[in-house]
C-alpha positions as protocol buffer text, in pm:
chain_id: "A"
residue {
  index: 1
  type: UNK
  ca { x: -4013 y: 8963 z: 315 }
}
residue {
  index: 2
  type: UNK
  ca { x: -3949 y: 8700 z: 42 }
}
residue {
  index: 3
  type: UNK
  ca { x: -3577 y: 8628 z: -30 }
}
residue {
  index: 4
  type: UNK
  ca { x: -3514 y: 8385 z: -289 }
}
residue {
  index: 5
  type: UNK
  ca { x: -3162 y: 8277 z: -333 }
}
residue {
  index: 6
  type: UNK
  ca { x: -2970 y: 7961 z: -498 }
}
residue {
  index: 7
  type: UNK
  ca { x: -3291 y: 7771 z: -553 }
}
residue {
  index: 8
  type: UNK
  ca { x: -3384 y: 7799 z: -176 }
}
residue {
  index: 9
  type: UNK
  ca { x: -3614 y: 7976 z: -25 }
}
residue {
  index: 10
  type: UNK
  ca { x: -3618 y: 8146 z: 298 }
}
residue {
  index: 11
  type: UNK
  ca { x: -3883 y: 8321 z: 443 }
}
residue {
  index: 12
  type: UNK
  ca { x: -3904 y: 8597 z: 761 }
}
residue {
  index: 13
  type: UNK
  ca { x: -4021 y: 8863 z: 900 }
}
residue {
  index: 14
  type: UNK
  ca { x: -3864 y: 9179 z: 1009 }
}
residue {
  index: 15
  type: UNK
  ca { x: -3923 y: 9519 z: 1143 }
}
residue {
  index: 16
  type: UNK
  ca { x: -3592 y: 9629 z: 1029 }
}
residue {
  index: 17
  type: UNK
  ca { x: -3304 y: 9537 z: 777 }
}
residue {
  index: 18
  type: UNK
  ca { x: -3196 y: 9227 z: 809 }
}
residue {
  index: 19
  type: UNK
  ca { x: -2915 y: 9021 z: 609 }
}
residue {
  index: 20
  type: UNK
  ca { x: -2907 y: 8755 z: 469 }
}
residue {
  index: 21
  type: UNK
  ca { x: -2546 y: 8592 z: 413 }
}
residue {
  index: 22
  type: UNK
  ca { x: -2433 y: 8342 z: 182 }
}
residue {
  index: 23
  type: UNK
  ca { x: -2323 y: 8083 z: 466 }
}
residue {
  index: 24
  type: UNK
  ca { x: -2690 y: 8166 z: 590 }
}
residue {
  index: 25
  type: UNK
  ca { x: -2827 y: 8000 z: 260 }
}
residue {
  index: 26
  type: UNK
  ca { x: -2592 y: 7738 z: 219 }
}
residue {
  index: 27
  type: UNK
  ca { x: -2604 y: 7594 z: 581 }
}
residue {
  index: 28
  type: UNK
  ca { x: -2967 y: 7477 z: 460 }
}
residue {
  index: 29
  type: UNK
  ca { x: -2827 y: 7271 z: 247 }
}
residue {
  index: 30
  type: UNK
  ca { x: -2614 y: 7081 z: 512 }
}
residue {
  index: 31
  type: UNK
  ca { x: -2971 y: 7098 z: 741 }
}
residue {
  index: 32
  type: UNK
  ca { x: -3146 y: 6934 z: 457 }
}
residue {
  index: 33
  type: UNK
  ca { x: -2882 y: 6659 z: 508 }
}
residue {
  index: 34
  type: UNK
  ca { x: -2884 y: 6646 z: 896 }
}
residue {
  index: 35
  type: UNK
  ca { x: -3265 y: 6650 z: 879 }
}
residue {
  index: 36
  type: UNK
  ca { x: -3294 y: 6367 z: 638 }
}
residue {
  index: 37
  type: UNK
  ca { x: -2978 y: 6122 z: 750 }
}
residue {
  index: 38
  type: UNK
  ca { x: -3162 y: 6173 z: 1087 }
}
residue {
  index: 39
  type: UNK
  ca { x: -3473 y: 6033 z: 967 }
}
residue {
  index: 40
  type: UNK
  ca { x: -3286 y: 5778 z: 775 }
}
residue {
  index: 41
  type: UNK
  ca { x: -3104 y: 5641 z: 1152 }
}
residue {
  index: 42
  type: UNK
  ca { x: -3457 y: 5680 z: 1293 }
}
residue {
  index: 43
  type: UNK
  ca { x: -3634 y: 5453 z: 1052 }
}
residue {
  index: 44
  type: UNK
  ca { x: -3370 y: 5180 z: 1044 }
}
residue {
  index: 45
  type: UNK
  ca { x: -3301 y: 5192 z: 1438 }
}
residue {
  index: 46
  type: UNK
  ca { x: -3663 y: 5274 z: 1588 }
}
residue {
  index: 47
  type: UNK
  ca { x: -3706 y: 5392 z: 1907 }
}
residue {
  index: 48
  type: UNK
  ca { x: -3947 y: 5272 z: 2157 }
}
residue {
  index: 49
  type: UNK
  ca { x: -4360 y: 5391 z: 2122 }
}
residue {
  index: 50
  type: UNK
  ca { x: -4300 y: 5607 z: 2438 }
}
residue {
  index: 51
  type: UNK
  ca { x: -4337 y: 5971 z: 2257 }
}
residue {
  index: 52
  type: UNK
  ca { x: -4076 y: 6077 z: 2551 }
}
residue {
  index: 53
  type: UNK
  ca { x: -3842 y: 5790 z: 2423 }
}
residue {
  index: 54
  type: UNK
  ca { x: -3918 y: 5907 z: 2038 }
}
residue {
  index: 55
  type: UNK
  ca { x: -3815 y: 6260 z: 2130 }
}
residue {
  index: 56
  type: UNK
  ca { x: -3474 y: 6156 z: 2319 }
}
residue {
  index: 57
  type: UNK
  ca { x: -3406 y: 5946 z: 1998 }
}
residue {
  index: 58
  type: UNK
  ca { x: -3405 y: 6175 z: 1742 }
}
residue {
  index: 59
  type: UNK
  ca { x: -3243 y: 6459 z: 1956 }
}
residue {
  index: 60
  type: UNK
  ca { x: -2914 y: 6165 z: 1964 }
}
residue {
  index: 61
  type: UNK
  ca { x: -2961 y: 6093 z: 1623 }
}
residue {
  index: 62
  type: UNK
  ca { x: -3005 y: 6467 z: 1486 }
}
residue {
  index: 63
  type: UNK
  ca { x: -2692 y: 6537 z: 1705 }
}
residue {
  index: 64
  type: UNK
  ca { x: -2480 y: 6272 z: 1569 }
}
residue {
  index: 65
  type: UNK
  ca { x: -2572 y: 6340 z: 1224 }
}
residue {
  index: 66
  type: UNK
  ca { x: -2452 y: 6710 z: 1285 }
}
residue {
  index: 67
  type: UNK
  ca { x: -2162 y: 6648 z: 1405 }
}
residue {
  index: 68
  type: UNK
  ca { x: -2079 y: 6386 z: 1161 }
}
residue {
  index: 69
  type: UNK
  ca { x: -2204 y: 6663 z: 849 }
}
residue {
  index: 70
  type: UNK
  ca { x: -2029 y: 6964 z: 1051 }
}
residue {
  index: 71
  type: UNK
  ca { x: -1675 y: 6742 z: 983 }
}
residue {
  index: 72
  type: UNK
  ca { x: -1763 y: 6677 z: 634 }
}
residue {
  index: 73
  type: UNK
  ca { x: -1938 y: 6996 z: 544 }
}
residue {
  index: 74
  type: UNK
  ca { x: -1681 y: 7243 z: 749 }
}
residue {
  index: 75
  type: UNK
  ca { x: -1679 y: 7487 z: 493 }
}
residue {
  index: 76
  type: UNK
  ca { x: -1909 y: 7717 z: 295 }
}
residue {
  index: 77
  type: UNK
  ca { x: -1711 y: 7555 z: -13 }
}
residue {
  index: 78
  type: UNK
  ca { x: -1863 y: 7201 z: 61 }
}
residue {
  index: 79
  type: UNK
  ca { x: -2206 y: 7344 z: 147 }
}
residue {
  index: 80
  type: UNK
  ca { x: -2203 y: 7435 z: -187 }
}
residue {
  index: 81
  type: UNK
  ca { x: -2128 y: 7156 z: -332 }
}
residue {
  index: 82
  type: UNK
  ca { x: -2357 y: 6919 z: -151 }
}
residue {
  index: 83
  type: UNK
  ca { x: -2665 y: 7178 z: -343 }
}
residue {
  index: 84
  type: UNK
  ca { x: -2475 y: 7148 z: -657 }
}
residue {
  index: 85
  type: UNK
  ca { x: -2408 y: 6785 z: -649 }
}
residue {
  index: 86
  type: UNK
  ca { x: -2651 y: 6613 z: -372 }
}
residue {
  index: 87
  type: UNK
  ca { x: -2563 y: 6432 z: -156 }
}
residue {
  index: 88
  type: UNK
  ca { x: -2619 y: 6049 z: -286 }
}
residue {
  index: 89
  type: UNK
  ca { x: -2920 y: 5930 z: -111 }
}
residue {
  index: 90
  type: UNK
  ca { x: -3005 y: 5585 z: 68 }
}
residue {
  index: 91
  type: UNK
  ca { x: -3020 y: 5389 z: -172 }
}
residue {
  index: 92
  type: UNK
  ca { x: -2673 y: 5132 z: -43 }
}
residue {
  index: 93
  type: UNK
  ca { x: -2798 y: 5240 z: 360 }
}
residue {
  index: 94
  type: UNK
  ca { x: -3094 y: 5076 z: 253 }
}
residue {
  index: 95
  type: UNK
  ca { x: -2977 y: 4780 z: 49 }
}
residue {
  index: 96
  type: UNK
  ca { x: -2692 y: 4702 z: 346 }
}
residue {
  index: 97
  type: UNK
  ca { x: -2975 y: 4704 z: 614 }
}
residue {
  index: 98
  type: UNK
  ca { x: -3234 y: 4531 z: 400 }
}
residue {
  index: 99
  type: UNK
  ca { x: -3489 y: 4766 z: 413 }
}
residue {
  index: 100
  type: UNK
  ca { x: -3798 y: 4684 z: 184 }
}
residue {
  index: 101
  type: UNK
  ca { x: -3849 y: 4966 z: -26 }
}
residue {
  index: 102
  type: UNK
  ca { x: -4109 y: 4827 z: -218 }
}
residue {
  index: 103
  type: UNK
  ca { x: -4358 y: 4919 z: 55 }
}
residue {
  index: 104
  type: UNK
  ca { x: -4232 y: 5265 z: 96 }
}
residue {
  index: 105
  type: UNK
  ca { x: -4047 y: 5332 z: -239 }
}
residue {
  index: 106
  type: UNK
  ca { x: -3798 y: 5651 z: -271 }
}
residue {
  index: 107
  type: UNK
  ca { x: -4101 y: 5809 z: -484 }
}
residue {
  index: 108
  type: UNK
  ca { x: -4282 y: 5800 z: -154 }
}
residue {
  index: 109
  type: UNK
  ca { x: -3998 y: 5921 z: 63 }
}
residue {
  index: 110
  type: UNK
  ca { x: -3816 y: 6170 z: -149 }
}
residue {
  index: 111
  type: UNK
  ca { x: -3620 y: 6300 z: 168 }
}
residue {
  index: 112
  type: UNK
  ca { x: -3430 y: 5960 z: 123 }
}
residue {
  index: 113
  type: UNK
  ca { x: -3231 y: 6113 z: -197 }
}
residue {
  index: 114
  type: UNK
  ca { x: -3141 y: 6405 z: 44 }
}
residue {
  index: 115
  type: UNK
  ca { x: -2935 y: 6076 z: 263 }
}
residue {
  index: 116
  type: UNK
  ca { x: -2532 y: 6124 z: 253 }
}
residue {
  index: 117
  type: UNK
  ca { x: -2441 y: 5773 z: 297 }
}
residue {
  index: 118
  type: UNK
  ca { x: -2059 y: 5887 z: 487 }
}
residue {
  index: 119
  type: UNK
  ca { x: -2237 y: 6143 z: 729 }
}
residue {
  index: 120
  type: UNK
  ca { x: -2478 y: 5854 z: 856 }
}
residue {
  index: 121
  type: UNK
  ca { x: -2197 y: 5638 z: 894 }
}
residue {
  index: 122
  type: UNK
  ca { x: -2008 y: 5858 z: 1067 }
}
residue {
  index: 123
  type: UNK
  ca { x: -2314 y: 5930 z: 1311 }
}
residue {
  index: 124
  type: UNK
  ca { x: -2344 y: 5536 z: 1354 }
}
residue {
  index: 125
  type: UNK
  ca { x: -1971 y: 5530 z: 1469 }
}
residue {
  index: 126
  type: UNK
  ca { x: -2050 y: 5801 z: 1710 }
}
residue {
  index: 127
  type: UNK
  ca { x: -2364 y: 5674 z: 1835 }
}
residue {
  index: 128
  type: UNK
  ca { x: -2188 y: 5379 z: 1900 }
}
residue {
  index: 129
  type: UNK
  ca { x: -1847 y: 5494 z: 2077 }
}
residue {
  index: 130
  type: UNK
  ca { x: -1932 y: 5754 z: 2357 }
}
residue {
  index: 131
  type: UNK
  ca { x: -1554 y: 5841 z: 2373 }
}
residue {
  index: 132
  type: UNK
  ca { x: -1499 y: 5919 z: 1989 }
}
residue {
  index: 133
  type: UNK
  ca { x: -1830 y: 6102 z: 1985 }
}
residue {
  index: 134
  type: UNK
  ca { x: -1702 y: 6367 z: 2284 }
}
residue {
  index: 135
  type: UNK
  ca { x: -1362 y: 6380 z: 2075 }
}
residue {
  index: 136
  type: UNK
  ca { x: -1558 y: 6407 z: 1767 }
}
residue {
  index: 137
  type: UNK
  ca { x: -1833 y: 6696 z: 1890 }
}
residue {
  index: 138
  type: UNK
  ca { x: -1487 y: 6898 z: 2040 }
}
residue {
  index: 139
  type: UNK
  ca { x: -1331 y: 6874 z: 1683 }
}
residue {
  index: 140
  type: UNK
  ca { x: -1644 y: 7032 z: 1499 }
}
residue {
  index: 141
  type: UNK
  ca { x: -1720 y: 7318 z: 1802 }
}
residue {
  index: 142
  type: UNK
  ca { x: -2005 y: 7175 z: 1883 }
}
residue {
  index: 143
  type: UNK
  ca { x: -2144 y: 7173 z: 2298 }
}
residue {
  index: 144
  type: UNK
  ca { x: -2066 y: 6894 z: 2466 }
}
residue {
  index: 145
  type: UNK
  ca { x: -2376 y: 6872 z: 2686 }
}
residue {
  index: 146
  type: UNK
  ca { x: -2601 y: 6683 z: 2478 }
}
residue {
  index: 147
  type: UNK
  ca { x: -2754 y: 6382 z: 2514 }
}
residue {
  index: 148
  type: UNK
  ca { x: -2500 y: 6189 z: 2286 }
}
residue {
  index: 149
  type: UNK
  ca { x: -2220 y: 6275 z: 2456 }
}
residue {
  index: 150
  type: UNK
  ca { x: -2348 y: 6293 z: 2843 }
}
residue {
  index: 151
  type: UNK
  ca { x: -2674 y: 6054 z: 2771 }
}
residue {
  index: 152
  type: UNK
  ca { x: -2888 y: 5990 z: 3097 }
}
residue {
  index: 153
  type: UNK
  ca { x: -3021 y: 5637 z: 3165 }
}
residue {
  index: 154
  type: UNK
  ca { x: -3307 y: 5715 z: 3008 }
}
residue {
  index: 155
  type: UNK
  ca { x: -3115 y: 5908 z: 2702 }
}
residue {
  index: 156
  type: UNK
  ca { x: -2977 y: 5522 z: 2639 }
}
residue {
  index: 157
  type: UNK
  ca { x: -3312 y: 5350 z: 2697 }
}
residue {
  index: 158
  type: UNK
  ca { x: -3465 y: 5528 z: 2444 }
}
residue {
  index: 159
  type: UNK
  ca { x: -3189 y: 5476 z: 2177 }
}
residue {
  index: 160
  type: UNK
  ca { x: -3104 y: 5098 z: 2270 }
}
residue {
  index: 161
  type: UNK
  ca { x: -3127 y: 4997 z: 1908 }
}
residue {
  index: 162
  type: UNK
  ca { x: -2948 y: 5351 z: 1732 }
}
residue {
  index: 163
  type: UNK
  ca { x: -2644 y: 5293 z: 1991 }
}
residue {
  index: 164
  type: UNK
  ca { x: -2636 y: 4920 z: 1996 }
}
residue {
  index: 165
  type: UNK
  ca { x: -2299 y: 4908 z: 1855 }
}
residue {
  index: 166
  type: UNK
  ca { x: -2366 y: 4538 z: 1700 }
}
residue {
  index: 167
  type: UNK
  ca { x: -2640 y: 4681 z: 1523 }
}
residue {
  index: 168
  type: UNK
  ca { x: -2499 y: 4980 z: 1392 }
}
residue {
  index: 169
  type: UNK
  ca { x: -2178 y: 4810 z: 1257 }
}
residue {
  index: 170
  type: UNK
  ca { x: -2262 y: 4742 z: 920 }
}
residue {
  index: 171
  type: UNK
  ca { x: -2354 y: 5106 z: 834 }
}
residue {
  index: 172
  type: UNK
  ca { x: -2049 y: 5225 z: 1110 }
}
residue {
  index: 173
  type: UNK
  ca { x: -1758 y: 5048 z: 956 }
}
residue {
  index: 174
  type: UNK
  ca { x: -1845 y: 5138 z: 572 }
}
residue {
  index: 175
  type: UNK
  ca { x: -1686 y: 5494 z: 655 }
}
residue {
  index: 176
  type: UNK
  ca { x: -1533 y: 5463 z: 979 }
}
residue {
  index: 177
  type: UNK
  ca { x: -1191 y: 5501 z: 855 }
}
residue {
  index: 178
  type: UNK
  ca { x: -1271 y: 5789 z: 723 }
}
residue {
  index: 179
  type: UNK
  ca { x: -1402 y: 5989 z: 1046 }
}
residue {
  index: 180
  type: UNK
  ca { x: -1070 y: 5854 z: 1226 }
}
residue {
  index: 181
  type: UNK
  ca { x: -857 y: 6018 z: 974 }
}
residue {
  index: 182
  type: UNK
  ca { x: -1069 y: 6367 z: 941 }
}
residue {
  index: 183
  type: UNK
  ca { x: -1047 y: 6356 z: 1317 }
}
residue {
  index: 184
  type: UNK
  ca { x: -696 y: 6326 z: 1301 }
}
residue {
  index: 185
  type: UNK
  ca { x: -622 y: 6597 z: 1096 }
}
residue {
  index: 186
  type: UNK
  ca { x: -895 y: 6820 z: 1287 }
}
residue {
  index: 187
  type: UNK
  ca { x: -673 y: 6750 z: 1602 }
}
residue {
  index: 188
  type: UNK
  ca { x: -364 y: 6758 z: 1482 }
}
């Protein structure tokens, strides 16, 4: 079966009736986010060759970015929104970090416009602070068995440069206000 629904597409298969709800649908939206401010930490803070290292990476980045969409997408209302509006892309990430886009030009990488500049922000803060990302991951539901809130030895090997604080606090501080006060309100 074939659903087609606010410009996304979603297939499955089913033996029976299945639905389909709205929140279903729109949580893509915030995915499309999470997947591409992921891949937006990952290319500015590599992790090491080792394809175990790689792996342990992006799970801490993909987490972070969740959580950090998850408390500025709570609602079915924003999801919306972000399909309707976008989210901004990478365009300042990339200019504050120096990146060199004219050997791998947006054109090239079109997940980049799919970047929300606050939600990878808010994942650098919490890759950086172990203590505000357990407070943060309680505040938006999510476990808190992961690696980037109980990260092995090797969990921290693998992401030396995505949790190196100094590295991350250019991106970190442009919204890091921001997380402090929606955390605030989520726990108050």
């Amino acid at each position: 079966m074939l659903l087609m629904s606010l410009g996304v597409t979603k297939s499955f298969v089913t033996s029976g009736f299945h639905s389909l709800t709205i929140g279903d649908v729109l949580n893509e939206h915030r995915d499309g986010v999470v997947a591409a401010s992921a891949q937006w930490l990952l290319t500015a803070f590599p992790a090491p060759a080792d394809p175990f290292a790689a792996v342990s990476a992006q799970w801490q980045a993909r987490e972070a970015v969740a959580i950090g969409a998850r408390l500025r997408y709570p609602t079915d209302e924003d999801d919306a929104l972000v399909e309707l509006c976008g989210p901004g892309g990478s365009e300042r990430l990339d200019w504050l970090t120096g990146a060199d886009l004219t050997a791998h030009p947006v054109e090239a990488a079109p997940w980049r416009t799919w970047v929300d500049e606050v939600v990878v922000s808010w994942a650098a803060v919490l890759l950086g602070d172990l203590a505000l990302a357990v407070a943060a991951a309680a505040a938006a539901g999510e476990p808190l068995d992961g690696p980037l809130v109980s990260p092995s030895a090797r969990d921290l090997a693998a992401a030396a440069l995505l949790r190196h604080p100094d590295l991350l606090a250019p991106v970190a501080d442009l919204h890091r206000a921001e997380l402090l006060r929606a955390l605030t309100a989520r726990t108050a």
